[in-house]
N, C-alpha and C positions, 0 to 999 in steps of 0.2 A: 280165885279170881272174882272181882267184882264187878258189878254191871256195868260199872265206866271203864273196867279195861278190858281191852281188847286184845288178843293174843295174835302177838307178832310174828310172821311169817320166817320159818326153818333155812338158814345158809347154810350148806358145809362145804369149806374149803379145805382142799386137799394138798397141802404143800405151804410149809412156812418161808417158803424161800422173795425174793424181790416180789415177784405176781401174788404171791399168795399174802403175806403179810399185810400189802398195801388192800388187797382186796378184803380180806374182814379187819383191820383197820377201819376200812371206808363207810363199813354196815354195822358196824357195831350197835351205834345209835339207833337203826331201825330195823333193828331183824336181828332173832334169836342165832349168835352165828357160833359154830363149833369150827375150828380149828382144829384139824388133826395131820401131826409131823410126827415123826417116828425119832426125831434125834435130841428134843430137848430145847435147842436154841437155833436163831436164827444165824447161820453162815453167812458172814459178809464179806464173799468170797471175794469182791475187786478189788481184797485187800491181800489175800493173802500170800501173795509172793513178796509184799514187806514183811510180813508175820514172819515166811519161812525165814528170812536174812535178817529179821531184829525180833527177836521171841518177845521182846516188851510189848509187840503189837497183836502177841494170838488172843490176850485176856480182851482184847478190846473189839475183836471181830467176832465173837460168839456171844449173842445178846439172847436172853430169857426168855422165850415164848409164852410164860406164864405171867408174861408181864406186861404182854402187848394189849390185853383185850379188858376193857373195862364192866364188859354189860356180859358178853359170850365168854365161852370156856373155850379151853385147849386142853386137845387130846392129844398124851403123847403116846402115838399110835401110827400103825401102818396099813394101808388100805390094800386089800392081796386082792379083789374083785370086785370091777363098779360096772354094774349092768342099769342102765339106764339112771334114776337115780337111788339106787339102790345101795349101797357102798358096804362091802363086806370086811369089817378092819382082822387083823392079825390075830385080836385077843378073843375075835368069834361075835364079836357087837356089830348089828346091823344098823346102820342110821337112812333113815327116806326122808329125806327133808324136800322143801316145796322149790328149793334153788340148791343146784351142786355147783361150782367150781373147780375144777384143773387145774390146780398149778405146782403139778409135781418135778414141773423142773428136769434139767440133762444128769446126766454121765458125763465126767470129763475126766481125764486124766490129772493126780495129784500133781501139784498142792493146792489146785483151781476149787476141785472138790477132794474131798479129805477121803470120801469113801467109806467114811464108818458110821456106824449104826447110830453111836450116840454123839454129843459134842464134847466130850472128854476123850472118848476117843480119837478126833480130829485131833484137840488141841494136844494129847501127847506124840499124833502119828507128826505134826508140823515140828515140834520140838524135836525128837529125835531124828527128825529130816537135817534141822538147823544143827545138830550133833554134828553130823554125818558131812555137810557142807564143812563146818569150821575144819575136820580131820582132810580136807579134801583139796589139792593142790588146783587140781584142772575140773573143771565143769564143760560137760557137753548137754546141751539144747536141740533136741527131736524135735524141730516146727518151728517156724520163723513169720508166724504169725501174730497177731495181738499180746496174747499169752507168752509166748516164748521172748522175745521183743522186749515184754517189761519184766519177765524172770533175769534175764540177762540183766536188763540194768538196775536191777536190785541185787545180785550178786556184785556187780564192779563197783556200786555204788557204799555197798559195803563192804566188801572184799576186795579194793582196786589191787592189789596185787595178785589175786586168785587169775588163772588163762581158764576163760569163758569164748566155746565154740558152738555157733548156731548151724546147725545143717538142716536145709529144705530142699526138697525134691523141685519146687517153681525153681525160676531164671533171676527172681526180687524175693525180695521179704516183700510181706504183706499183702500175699497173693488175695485178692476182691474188690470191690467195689469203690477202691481207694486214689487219691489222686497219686500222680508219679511225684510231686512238688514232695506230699509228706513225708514219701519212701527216700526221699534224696537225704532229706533233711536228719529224717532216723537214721538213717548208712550214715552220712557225715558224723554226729554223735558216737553211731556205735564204735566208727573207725577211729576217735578221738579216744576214747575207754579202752581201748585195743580188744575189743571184740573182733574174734575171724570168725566172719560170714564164710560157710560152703554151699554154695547155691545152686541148682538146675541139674542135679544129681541125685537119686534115691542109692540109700542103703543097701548093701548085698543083705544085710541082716539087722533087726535091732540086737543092740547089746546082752550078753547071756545073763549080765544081773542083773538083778530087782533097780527097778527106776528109784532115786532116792535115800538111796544106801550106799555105804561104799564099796568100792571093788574096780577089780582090775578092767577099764573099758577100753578094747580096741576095734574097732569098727572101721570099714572103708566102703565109701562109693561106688556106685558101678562106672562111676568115671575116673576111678583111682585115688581119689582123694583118701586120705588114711587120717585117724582121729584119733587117740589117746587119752584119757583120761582117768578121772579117781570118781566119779561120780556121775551120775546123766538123768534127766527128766526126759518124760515125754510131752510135748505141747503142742497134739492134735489128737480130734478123731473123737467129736460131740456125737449123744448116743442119746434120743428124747426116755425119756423114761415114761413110757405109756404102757409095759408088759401087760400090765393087771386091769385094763381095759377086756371088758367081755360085750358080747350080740352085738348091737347097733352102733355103740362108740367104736367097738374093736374097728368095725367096717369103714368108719369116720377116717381110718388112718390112710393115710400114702404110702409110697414105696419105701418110705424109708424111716418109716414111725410117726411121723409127727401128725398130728388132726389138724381136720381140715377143717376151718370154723367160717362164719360171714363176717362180714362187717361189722357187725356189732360182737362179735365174736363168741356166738352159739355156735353149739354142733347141731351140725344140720339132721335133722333127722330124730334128735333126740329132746322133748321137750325139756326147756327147765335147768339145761346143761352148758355153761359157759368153761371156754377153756381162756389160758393165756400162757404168757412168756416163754419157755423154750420147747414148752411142746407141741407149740401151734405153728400155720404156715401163715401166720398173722407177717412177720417180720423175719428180721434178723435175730440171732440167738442173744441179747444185752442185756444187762440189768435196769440199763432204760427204758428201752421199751417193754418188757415184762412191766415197770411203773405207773408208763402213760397207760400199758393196754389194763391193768386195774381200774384203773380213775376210770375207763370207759364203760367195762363189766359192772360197774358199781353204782355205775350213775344208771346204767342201763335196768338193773334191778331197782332202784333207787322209784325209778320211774313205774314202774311194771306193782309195786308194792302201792303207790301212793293214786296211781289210776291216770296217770300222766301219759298223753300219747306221746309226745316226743322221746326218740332214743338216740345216742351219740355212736357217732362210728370210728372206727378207729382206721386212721391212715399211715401206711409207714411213711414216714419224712425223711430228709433227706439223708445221707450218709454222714452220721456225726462221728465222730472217734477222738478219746486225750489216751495217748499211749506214754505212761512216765517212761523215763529209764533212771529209776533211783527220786530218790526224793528231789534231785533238784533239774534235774533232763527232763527231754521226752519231745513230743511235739502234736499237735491238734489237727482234726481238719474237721471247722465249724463253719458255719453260713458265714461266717466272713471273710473265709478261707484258710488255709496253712498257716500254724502257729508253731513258735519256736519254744525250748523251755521256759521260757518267763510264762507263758499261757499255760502249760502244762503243768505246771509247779502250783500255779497259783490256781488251777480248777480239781485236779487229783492229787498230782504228784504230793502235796504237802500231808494233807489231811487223809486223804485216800477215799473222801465220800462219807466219813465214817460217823460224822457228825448228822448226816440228810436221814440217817436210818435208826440210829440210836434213841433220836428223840421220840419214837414211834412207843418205846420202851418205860410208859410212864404209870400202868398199871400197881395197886399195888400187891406185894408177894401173897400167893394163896396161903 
């Protein structure tokens, strides 16, 4: 190092997912930043219920983490204990950098998250799913929420002759924060697709086999409804992924995982320590906001690096949602209110987002 440079301050980000990418994306330029994910490439999971119904989309939703960073490096790696910021990875490498980020991201039930270690193994666990769909006469839908909503209409969308049944323990689909205008609009749709909605009734049992696989599924309600099918997903029951949190972060959590961070979205308690996207009680669990609350963590270091008092805070806004059903359905509820397929086709439904994340991917190969 020479007298004119200056050595730039340590990031590690912990999670390649929407929060995490965008956030050493954002610092690359000014701060030495490691990236460490355990799977290889980045999931871009708001696709992947078209992936599992047209396989021509899973090459296109797992992008190279080795390719996102131009200045920092990427560890393909897994962090098993972060005490302060101290971060203990898998392969036994300690890193104490001067700024840690969080953003390891939920549990969700496949095909949302693929569940496996590496991104080859994703992309063959979604292909042999789509196997298993084409062998598959009837499909049943565990959850009638966001996820489940647009797994359906990417199955009738590509299978219009496949019988796709949604069962939810609520009284509506898209049980939160939603207008009743959207829910009409989606039930109109789904009832067009000849989707049967079973609604306002919980399961005596789930299904005895494996979600995603074929086999024989008969399941019934405690209010008598009885279900049949050759195949069934699950589409509930988000789970933050915070396990390998230890001392002061550990305590950072609520009752039900997630950290609890401020405004600007540090753990309180810990210096130096910013979290985001699904593992914080910042928001909603989105790949949106995991986005904006980067830009916010980035600008906030950005500042903190350059000697700037001002820092930015993060607000949850209003309740956005495009829910496709298939590439050409779906319907929106945006600040200008309830939108019908022409709005959902032309913001997700087509492209599926795939383009907003790909171009982050312009490193070249190590």
């Amino acid at each position: 190092m020479t007298n004119t440079e200056v050595k730039r301050p340590s990031v590690v980000v912990l999670g390649g997912g929407y929060g995490g990418l965008n956030t050493a994306k954002a610092l690359d330029d000014v701060a030495d930043v490691t990236l460490v994910d355990p799977s290889g490439a980045f999931h871009h999971n708001v696709a992947s219920w078209r992936a599992l119904a047209d396989p021509a989309w899973i090459d296109r939703i797992f992008m190279p983490l080795n390719r996102l960073l131009h200045h920092g490096q990427y560890v393909r790696d897994r962090a098993v204990a972060v005490d302060g910021r101290t971060v203990t990875l898998e392969s036994g490498t300690e890193l104490h950098p001067d700024y840690l980020v969080l953003a390891t991201g939920s549990h969700y039930p496949f095909p949302a998250k693929t569940g496996a270690t590496d991104y080859q193994g994703g992309k063959d666990r979604l292909k042999a799913a789509h196997d298993a769909l084409i062998g598959a006469g009837r499909a049943l839908i565990v959850g009638a929420g966001p996820s489940g909503l647009e797994l359906a209409g990417e199955i009738k969308g590509h299978f219009p002759d496949k019988e796709v049944t949604v069962v939810d323990v609520n009284a509506d689909i898209l049980h939160g924060p939603f207008e009743q205008e959207l829910r009409d609009e989606l039930k109109r749709q789904l009832d067009k697709l000849n989707v049967r909605l079973v609604l306002g009734s919980p399961l005596t049992a789930l299904p005895s086999v494996e979600p995603a696989t074929l086999g024989a599924v008969d399941v019934t309600t405690e209010g008598g409804d009885r279900v049949e099918a050759d195949i069934w997903f699950r589409a509930f029951g988000v789970r933050p992924a915070t396990d390998y949190l230890r001392g002061d972060l550990a305590a950072a959590r609520n009752e039900q995982g997630y950290l609890v961070v401020d405004k600007q979205l540090r753990v309180q308690g810990v210096d130096g320590v910013f979290a985001v996207g699904d593992i914080t009680t910042a928001d909603r669990d989105t790949a949106g906001a995991a986005t904006y609350q980067a830009a916010v963590v980035a600008a906030n270091i950005k500042a903190d690096i350059t000697g700037e008092d001002e820092r930015q805070s993060y607000e949850a806004g209003p309740v956005l949602i495009v829910v496709p059903l298939g590439p050409d359905g779906g319907a929106t509820q945006l600040s200008t209110g309830v939108g019908g397929p022409e709005e959902a086709k032309a913001i997700k439904g087509e492209s599926m987002l795939t383009e907003m994340y790909s171009v982050h991917f312009d490193a070249p190969e190590d």
